[in-house]
C-alpha positions as CSV (number, residue, x, y, z in Angstrom):
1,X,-36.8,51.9,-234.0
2,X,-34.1,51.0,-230.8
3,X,-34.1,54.0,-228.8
4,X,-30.7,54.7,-227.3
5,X,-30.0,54.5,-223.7
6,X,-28.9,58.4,-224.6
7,X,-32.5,59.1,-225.4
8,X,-34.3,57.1,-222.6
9,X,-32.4,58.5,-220.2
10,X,-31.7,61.9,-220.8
11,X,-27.8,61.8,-220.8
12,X,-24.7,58.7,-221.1
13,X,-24.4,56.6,-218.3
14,X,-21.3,57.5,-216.3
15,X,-18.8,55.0,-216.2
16,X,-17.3,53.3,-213.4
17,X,-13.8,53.0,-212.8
18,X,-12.7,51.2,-209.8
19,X,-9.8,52.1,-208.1
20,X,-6.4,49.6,-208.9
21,X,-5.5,49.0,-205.4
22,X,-9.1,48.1,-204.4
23,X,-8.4,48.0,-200.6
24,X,-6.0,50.9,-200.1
25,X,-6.8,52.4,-196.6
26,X,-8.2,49.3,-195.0
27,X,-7.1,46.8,-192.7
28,X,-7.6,43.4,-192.6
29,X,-7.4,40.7,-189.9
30,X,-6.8,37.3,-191.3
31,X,-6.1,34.2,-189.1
32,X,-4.5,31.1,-190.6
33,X,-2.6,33.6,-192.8
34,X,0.9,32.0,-192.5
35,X,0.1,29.2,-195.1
36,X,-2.3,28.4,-197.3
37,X,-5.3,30.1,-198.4
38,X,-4.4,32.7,-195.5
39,X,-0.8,33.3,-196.8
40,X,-2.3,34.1,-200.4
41,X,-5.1,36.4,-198.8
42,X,-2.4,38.3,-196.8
43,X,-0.1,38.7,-200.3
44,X,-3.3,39.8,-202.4
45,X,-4.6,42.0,-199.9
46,X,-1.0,43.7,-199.2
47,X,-1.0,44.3,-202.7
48,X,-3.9,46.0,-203.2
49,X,-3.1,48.4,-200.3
50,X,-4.5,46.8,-197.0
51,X,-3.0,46.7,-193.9
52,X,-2.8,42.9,-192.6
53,X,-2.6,41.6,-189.6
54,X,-1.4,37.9,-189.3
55,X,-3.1,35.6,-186.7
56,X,-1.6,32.4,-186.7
57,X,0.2,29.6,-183.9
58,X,2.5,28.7,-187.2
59,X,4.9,31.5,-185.4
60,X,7.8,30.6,-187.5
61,X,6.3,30.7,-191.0
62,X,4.0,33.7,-190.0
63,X,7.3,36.0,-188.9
64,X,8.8,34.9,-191.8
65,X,6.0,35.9,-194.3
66,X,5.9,39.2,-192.9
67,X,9.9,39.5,-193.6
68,X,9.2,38.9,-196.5
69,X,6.5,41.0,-197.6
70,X,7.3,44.2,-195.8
71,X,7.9,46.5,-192.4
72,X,5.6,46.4,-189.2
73,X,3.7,49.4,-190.7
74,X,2.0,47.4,-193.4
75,X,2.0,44.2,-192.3
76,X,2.6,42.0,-188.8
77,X,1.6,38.8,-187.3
78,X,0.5,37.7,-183.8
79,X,0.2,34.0,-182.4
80,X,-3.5,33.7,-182.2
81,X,-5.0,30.1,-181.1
82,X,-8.7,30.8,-182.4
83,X,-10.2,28.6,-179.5
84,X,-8.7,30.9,-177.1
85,X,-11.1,33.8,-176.8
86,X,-8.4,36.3,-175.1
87,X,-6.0,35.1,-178.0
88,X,-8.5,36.3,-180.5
89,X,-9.4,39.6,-178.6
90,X,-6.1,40.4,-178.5
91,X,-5.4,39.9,-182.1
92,X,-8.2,42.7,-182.8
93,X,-7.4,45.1,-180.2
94,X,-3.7,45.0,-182.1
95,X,-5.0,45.2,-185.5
96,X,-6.9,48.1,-183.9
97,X,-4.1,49.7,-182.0
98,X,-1.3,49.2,-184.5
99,X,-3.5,50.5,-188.1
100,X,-5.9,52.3,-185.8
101,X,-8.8,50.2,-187.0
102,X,-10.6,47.1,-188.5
103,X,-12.3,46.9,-192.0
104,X,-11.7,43.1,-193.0
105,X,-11.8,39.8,-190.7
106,X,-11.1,36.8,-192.5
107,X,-11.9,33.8,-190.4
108,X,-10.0,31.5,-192.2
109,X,-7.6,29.1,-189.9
110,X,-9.3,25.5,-189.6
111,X,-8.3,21.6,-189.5
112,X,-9.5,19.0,-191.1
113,X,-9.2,16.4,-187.9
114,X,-8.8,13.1,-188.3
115,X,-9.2,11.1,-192.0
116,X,-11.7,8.5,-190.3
117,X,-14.7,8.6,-192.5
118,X,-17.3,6.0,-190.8
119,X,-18.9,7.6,-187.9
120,X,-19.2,4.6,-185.3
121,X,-14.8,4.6,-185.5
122,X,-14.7,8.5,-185.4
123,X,-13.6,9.9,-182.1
124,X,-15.8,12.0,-180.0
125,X,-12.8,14.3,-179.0
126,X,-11.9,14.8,-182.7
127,X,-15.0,15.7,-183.5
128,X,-15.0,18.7,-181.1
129,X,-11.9,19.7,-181.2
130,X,-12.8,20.4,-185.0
131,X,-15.9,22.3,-183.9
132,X,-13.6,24.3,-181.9
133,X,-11.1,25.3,-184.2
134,X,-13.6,25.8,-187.5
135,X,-16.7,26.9,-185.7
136,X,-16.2,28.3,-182.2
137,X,-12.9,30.3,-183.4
138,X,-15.0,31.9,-186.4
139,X,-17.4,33.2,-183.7
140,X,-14.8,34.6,-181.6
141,X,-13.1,36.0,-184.6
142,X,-16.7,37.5,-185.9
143,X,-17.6,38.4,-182.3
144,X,-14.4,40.6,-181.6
145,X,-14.4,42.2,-184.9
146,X,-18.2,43.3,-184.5
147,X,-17.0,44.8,-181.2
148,X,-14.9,47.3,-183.0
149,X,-17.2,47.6,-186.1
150,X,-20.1,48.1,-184.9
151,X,-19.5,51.7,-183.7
152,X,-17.7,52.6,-186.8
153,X,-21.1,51.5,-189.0
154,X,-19.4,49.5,-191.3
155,X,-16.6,46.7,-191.8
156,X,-16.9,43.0,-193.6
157,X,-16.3,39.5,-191.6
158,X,-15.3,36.3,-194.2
159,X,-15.3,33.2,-193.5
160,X,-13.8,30.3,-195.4
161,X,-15.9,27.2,-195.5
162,X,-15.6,24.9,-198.2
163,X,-17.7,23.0,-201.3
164,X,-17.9,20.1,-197.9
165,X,-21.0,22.3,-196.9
166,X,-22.6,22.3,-200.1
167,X,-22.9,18.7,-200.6
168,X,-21.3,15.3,-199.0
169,X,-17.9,14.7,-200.4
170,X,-16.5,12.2,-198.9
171,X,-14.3,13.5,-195.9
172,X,-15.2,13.2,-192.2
173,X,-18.3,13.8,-190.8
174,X,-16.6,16.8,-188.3
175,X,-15.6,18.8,-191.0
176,X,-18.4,18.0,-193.0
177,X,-20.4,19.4,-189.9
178,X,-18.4,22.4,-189.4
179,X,-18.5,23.8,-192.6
180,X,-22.1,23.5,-192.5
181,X,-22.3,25.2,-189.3
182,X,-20.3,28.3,-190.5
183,X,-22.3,28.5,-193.4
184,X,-25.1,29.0,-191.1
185,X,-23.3,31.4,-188.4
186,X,-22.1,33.8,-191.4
187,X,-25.8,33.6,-192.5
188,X,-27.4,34.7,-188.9
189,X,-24.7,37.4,-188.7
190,X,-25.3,39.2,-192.1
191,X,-28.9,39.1,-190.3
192,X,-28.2,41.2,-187.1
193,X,-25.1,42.7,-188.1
194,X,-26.5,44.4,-191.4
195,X,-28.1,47.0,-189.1
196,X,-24.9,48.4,-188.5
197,X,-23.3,48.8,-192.1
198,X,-21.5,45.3,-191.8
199,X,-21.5,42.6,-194.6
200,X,-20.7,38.9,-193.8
201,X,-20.0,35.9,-196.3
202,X,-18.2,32.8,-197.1
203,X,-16.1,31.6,-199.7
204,X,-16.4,27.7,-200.2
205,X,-13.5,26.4,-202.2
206,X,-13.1,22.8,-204.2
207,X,-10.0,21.0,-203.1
208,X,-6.8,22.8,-203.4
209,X,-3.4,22.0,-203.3
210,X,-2.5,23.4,-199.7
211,X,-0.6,22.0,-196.7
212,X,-4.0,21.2,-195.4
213,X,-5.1,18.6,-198.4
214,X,-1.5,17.2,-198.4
215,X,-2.2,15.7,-195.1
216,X,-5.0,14.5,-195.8
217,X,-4.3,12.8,-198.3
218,X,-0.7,11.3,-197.0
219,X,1.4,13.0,-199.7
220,X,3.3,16.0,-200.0
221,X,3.4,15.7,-204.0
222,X,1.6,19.1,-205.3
223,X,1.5,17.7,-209.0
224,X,-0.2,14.6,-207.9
225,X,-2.5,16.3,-205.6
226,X,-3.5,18.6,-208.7
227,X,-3.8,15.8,-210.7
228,X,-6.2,14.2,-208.6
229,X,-8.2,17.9,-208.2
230,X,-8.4,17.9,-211.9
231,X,-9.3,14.1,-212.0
232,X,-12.7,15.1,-210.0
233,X,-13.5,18.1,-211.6
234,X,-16.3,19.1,-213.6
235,X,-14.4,22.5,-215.3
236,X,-11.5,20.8,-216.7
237,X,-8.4,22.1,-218.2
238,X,-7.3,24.1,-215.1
239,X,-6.3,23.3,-211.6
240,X,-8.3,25.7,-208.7
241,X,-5.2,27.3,-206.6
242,X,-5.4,29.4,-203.6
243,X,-4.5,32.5,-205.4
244,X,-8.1,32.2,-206.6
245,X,-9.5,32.0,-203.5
246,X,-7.8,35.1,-202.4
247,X,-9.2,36.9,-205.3
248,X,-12.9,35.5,-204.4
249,X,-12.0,37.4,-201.1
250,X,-10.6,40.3,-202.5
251,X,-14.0,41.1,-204.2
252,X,-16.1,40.6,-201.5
253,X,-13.8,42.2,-199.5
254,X,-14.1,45.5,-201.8
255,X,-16.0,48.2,-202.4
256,X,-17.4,46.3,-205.6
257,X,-19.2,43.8,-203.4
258,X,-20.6,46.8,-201.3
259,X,-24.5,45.7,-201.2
260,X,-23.1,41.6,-201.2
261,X,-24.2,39.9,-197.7
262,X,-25.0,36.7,-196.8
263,X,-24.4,34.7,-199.3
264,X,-22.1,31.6,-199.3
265,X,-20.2,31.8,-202.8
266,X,-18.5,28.6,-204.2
267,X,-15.6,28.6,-205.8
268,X,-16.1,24.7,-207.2
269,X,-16.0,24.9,-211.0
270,X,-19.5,24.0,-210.9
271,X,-18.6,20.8,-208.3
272,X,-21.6,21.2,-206.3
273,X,-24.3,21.8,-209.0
274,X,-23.0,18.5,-211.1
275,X,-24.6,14.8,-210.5
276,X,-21.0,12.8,-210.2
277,X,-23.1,9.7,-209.3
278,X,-25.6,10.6,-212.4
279,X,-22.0,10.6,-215.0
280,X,-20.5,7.4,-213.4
281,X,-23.7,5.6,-213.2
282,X,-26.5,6.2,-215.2
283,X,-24.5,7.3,-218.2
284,X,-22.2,4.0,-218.2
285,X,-25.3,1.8,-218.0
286,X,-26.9,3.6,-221.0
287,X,-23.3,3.3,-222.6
288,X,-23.3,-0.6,-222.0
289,X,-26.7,-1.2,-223.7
């Protein structure tokens, strides 16, 4: 006889019922958050009741996205050149001053550098100026946000990295690199900085259709730069956007990712478990026999 969970335990398990607005009372840093995967974050995060701070050196676009989406009190930007450690410091001690603290760093501005994809053509400067913009302004954005969570106990640093760390896709060896490097930094953070309440994670995404990917690719066609997402895909029938991306953050950014640290979580449709080269090859050999 199945015993109920009533009897087991005495009494009914009490439900849980998570608020709607799943980040109402918090504030949230984000840089790169004039376009892109930033400008989504900021919308979704706005909408479920953070405060957002914009940190950005797209001045126009960022002023403009906070015109649009409401008054100073709930949402502002800042220029913010992540390379530039008193840029960065700055941008926290605003977030800080203006909301009157910091829950939520997003470390999300980054390049993609050059398109050269053999390493003896690549250039040296390239590479590091990458580094500098992907990994060095994640530390300084982690590093100054620590400074003002770690004597509250608590708070949760984000980074975006990218399926790039999770297997070699074919795009420069920079980026390639950095991703892997944040990755690693977000993983030695949720380390030390779990002593003090505070979670850290990334979100690696599969290609998405952002200003970023046009340029990459020399085109500023969205439909075509879908269809080429969907093309490469392994979950097909839907096209990865960066409203999804904001919702990955939005959960680990919550209270319902509360005991979630270090972990790197892909957002791929299963890109980086699949064998491509195992479909393409060995299936089409066993089809020609």
């Amino acid at each position: 006889m199945r015993i109920s969970r009533r009897h087991r335990y005495g009494c009914i398990p009490k439900e849980i019922h998570y608020p709607t607005r799943r980040l109402e009372g918090k504030v949230a840093l984000i840089t790169g958050g004039a376009s892109g995967i930033g400008e989504s974050t900021a919308r979704l995060f706005l909408k479920h009741g953070a405060k957002v701070l914009i940190a950005d050196i797209q001045d126009e676009l960022g002023q403009s996205l906070c015109k649009e989406l409401g008054t100073p009190d709930i949402i502002s930007y800042i220029h913010c050149d992540v390379t530039c450690e008193t840029d960065v410091q700055n941008a926290v001690d605003l977030a800080v001053s203006r909301y009157g603290k910091l829950d939520i760093m997003l470390n999300n501005a980054g390049i993609a550098g050059e398109d050269e994809l053999r390493a003896i053509a690549s250039e040296g400067d390239n590479f590091r100026k990458v580094l500098d913009v992907n990994v060095v302004g994640g530390f300084l954005g982690a590093k100054h946000a620590a400074r003002v969570m770690v004597p509250a106990q608590k708070g949760c640093i984000l980074f975006t990295a990218s399926v790039a760390s999770l297997l070699y896709v074919g795009v420069p060896h920079a980026y390639i690199t950095s991703k892997h490097a944040v990755v690693g930094l977000a993983k030695s953070l949720s380390g030390e900085l779990g002593e003090y309440g505070i979670r850290v994670n990334c979100i690696s995404p599969h290609g998405i259709a952002t200003p970023m990917l046009f340029k990459t690719l020399k085109t500023s066609d969205k439909r075509k730069v879908e269809e080429i997402i969907l093309r490469n895909g392994v979950l097909k029938g839907t096209i990865l956007e960066a409203e999804d991306i904001a919702q990955a953050a939005l959960f680990l950014a919550s209270d319902e990712a509360k005991y979630v640290s270090g972990v790197n979580l892909p957002v791929d449709g299963a890109y980086s478990i699949n064998n491509q080269t195992w479909k393409k090859g060995l299936m089409e050999d066993c089809i020609a026999e």
